[in-house]
Structures are given as structure tokens and as C-alpha cells.
C-alpha positions, -999 to +999 in steps of 0.1 A: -186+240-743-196+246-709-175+235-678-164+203-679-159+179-645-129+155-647-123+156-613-144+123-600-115+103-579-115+139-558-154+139-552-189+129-578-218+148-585-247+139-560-273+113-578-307+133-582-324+105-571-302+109-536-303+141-531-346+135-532-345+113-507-315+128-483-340+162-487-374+139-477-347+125-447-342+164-435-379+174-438-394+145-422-373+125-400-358+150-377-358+133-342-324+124-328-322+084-333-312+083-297-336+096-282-368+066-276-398+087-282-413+076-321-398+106-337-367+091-324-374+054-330-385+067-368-350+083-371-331+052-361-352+028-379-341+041-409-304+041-397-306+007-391-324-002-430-291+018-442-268-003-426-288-035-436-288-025-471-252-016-473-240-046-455-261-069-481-241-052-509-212-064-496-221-088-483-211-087-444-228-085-410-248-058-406-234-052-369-197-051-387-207-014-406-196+017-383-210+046-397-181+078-399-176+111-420-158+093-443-125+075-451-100+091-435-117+089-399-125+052-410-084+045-416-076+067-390-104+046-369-087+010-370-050+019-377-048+035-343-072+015-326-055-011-340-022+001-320-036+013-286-064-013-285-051-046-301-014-046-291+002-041-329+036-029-332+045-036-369+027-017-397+033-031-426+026-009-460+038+009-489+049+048-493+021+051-521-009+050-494-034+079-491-025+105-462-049+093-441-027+061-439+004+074-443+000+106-414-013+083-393+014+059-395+042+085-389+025+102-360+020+064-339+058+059-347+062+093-328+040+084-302+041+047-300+074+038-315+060+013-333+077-008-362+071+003-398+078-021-430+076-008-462+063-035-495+082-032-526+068-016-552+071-022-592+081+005-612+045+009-625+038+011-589+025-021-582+026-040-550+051-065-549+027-095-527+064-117-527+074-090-506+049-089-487+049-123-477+088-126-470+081-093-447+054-117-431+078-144-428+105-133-407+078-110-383+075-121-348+054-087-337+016-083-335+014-066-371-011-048-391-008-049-433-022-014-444-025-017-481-054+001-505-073-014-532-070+016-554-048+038-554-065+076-555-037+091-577-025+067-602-054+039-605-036+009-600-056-017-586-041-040-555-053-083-554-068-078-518-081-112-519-043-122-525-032-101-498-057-116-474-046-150-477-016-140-470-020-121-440-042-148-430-015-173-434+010-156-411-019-143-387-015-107-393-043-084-390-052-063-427-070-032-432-074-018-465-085+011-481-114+007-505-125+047-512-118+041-548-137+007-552-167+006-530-191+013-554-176+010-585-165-026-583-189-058-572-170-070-538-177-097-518-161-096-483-172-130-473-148-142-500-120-113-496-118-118-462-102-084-450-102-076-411-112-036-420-121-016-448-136+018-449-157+036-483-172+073-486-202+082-500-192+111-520-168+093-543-196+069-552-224+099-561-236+101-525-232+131-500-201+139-485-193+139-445-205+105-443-189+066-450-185+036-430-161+012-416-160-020-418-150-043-387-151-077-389-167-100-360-148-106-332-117-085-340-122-062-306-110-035-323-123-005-291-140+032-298-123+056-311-148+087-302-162+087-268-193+102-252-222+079-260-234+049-275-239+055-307-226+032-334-222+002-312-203+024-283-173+025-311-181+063-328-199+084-302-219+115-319-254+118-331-260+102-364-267+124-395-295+101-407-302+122-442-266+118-445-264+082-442-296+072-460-285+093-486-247+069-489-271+036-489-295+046-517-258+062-535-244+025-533-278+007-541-279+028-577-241+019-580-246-019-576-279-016-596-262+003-627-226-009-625-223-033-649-241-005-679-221+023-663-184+006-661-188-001-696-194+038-706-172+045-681-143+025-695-155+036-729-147+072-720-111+063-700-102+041-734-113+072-755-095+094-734-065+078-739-065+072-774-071+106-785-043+123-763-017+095-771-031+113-809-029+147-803-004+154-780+033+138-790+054+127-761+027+119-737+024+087-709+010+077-682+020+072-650+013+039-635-009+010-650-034+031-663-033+019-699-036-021-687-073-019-680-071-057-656-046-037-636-062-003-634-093+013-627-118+023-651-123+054-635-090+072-643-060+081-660-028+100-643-012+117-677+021+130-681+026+159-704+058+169-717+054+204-699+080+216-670+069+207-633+072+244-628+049+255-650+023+229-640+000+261-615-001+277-645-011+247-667-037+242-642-048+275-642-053+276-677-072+246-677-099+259-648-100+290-670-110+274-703-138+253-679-118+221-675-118+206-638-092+176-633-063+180-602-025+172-596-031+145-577-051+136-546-075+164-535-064+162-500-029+176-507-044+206-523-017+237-517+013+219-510+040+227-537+060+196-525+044+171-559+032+141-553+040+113-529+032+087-553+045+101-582+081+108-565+081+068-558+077+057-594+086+075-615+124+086-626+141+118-620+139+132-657+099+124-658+095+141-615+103+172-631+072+172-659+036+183-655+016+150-644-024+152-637-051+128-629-086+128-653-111+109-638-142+104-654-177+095-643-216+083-660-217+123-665-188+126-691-191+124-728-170+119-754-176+155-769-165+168-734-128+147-740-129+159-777-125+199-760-099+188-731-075+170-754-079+196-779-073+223-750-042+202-733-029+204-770-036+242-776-020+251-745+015+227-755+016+240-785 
């Protein structure tokens, strides 16, 4: 068996049919979309198509997409903007957010000394939206609800249409996280009606150093990078068109294929699961990730009856053999503190076993999960 990629929440393997037309983008449309010569005119013209056809997917104003290197400028993008420029003082969010959230949170209650409420959480690590709404409740600040759709590490998938009717109802602004969704799941933001939301290309087989915001109509929400007047005078910087065209034709394959490629996606996470839960006595899983309504298709967070301690070396072992899955969220890569969201659900006793996060992808195969389980097994036996 050669190497095997279960690493998909982390990053995807580029479509073929992107990387043709990012490489046709590269060769041929090299003028700086600024500039108002036709090379440039060329260049932004197809900017412009991109953030048509992206918006249309989802179904928003084309003017509300801001084009960014990805998702954690995007988050970083509104949640401070959303302090300096709109007057909030009251985040309101979970501890199980992605870094780009949760960093950016604890450096504007340095600097701003702003409020911070923390949701409830299920011990599956569910949002609790009662919570939420009882936080809402007794608020009188400006406030912002920070809460992702998916989480990155352990699947579980968050009612953001719920949420925004409750925001809604108690006038608080709501940005959410939608990294692990945007391409994966069929959303409609006229109906989930979110204030911000930011995606990346690479998680959803597109390039990487490129995603988009999303700000809704009206909401004033200021630039974030000055010097000129790119992106609607919000994210100054030239535009890398390849880069961008390349995320719009990513997400129009997505949409196009999703419905054939969540079923043989889910067909490999059920698969997955059944054969380890087989092979490998003692094992769960760490959040929702067997309740496929409340999880995503996409992956599985495991927990092996291995010492915490051991877990480099697990890993190690793993990469050796040709098997590519992580700890946890890519971004935290080197730290030897464990996961964030693993250290808010689950109990003492399972903290100190081996946890790690298979995601899967339309390039997986059922042989491929035959040789990891059989591996993970070899290895704990």
C-alpha cells in the first residue's frame, strides 16, 4: 500500500481540474487587476466572475464576498473590526473554537478589555443554544456571538440557522466559522441569516492562501488592511487572481458533485468506524462523531486505549508505515500542551489516552481503511 492521506480537515488535494485552470490564470492573465489598461481590466474581470459565481452558491450579494488568504484572516477580519469599528464589547462563544477565534478573543480582552461569555457545552461537546439565549437575555452591551459550524477537531456540527434567530432576536451581531462546511454542505445564507462567515479554498480541494469573507449588507463592518482599494477599500493588497479563480471553480465542482460525493464520503467515515470499533477493543470517539445528523461526514476523532505520552511515537509510527492523519487541528502543530477541545470534553482518565482525527475525502478507499485499521491494530497490539 502506498501512502495513504487521512489528513483532509487539515488541508485537500488540489482538483486536477483546478489546478488547469489556476495554471491557464498564471500564464495568461498576468496584469494587476488594478491597474485600467486591458491586461488589467482582463485580470479583474475574471475576479469579479469568481466572486459572482461564489456568491450564487450561496446564495448572497456578490458585493458581500471579501476575498482573504483564508479563514483565519477572515475571523480575525470581523472579530476585531467588529470591536474597533462597530462598538462591541461582549464576545459571546465557546472554549472549543478554532485559534483564529479563540487568540483573537484573548488578545482584544488585553487590549480592549472587552467582555467575554462563554456557551455551555454538552459533554459530547455540543453547544448548549438554551445557554446561549439566557446569556442573550440578561446582556445589555453591544455583543458579538462567535460560534463555528463545524468544529475542525471533533466534527460536531453547530444549528447556525438556530443560532441566528437567536441572535437576531436579542439584536446581537453573529459571525461564524464555516471552514469545515463551505463546500461540503449546500447552505443557503438568505435563509441562515448570519452577519459574517468566512470559508478557505484549500479545505474544499482548492489552492491554499486564498478564501473569502462574507459581510452582510449594511453591517459597516471598516478595513482591516490598508493601502488601497482593493476588495471594496476593506482588504488592501493586490489580488492573486489564479488563486481566487482557482477557490471559485474548487466550490463549483463541490456543489456540482456533493450530493454523489457525501454519499462515498460517509460511506468511508461509516466504514471507518465499523471496522476499528472491530479490530481494536476499547476504542471511542470523542464527540458526536458516530451520530451522523450531528456530525460531519468528513471525520472521525478516535480514541485509542494508548498512553497520551506515547501518542509522538504513535504518530510517528503511523507517518512511517505511510499513514497521514494529525492530533488535532493542523494549526497547533508542535505544541505538546493536547488539545483545546479535547481538554473541554472529555474526562480526566480518557485526557490522558492517545486521541487522533481521520478525515477522509472523494480520494479515500475502503482498501486504504482496511491497511490503517489493521496498522492502528498492529501497533496496540
Amino acid at each position: 500500500m502506498s501512502t495513504i492521506y487521512l489528513d483532509n480537515a487539515a488541508t485537500t488535494r488540489v482538483r486536477d481540474e483546478v489546478v488547469k485552470s489556476m495554471a491557464s490564470v498564471i500564464k495568461n492573465e498576468y496584469g494587476n487587476p488594478s491597474s485600467t489598461h486591458s491586461y488589467g481590466r482582463s485580470s479583474k474581470s475574471l475576479i469579479e466572475l469568481s466572486r459572482k459565481e461564489i456568491s450564487e452558491v450561496l446564495n448572497v450579494k456578490s458585493s458581500e464576498i471579501i476575498f482573504t488568504s483564508g479563514g483565519t484572516e477572515g475571523d480575525n477580519m470581523i472579530i476585531r473590526n467588529c470591536v474597533n469599528n462597530l462598538g462591541v464589547t461582549h464576545i459571546i462563544t465557546t472554549k472549543i473554537e478554532h485559534h483564529a477565534v479563540t487568540h483573537t478573543i484573548d488578545d482584544l480582552v488585553c487590549s480592549n478589555n472587552i467582555k467575554v461569555s462563554f456557551v455551555k457545552l454538552s459533554k459530547l461537546g455540543d453547544v448548549d443554544l438554551e445557554d446561549l439565549e439566557n446569556i442573550l437575555k440578561t446582556n445589555d452591551q453591544k455583543s458579538l456571538v462567535s460560534l463555528m459550524h463545524i468544529n475542525n477537531e471533533i466534527g460536531n456540527i453547530t444549528d447556525i440557522k438556530a443560532v441566528s434567530k437567536i441572535c437576531k432576536k436579542y439584536n446581537s451581531l453573529f459571525h461564524s466559522d464555516t471552514v469545515q462546511s463551505v463546500g461540503h454542505y449546500d447552505l443557503d445564507f438568505e435563509e441562515i441569516k448570519v452577519d459574517f462567515f468566512v470559508a478557505s479554498a484549500h479545505k474544499f480541494h482548492g489552492p491554499k492562501g486564498v478564501g473569502f469573507a462574507f459581510i452582510r449588507q449594511n453591517t459597516n463592518l471598516g478595513s482591516y488592511i490598508t493601502g488601497g482599494m482593493q476588495e471594496k477599500g476593506l482588504r488592501a493588497g493586490t489580488e492573486a487572481v489564479h488563486n481566487i479563480v482557482g477557490m471559485s471553480e474548487a466550490l463549483k465542482f463541490s456543489v456540482k458533485n456533493m450530493t454523489s460525493e457525501k454519499k462515498y464520503i460517509t460511506d468511508i467515515k461509516s466504514y471507518f468506524i465499523s471496522e476499528i470499533k472491530k479490530k481494536i477493543k476499547g476504542v471511542k470517539f470523542n464527540g458526536a462523531c458516530e451520530d451522523f445528523n450531528k456530525s460531519t461526514y468528513t471525520l472521525v476523532n478516535v480514541l485509542l486505549p494508548v498512553k497520551r505520552e506515547t501518542g509522538g511515537l504513535f504518530m510517528f509510527k503511523l507517518d512511517m508505515k505511510g499513514i497521514a492523519c494529525s492530533k488535532g487541528s493542523a494549526c497547533q502543530s508542535g505544541s505538546d500542551s493536547g488539545s483545546h477541545v479535547l481538554k473541554h470534553i472529555q474526562n480526566k482518565d480518557d485526557n490522558e489516552k492517545v486521541s487522533l482525527r481521520f478525515s477522509f475525502s472523494l480520494y479515500n478507499s475502503k482498501e486504504e481503511i482496511d491497511f490503517v485499521v489493521n496498522e492502528i491494530g498492529c501497533l496496540i497490539n
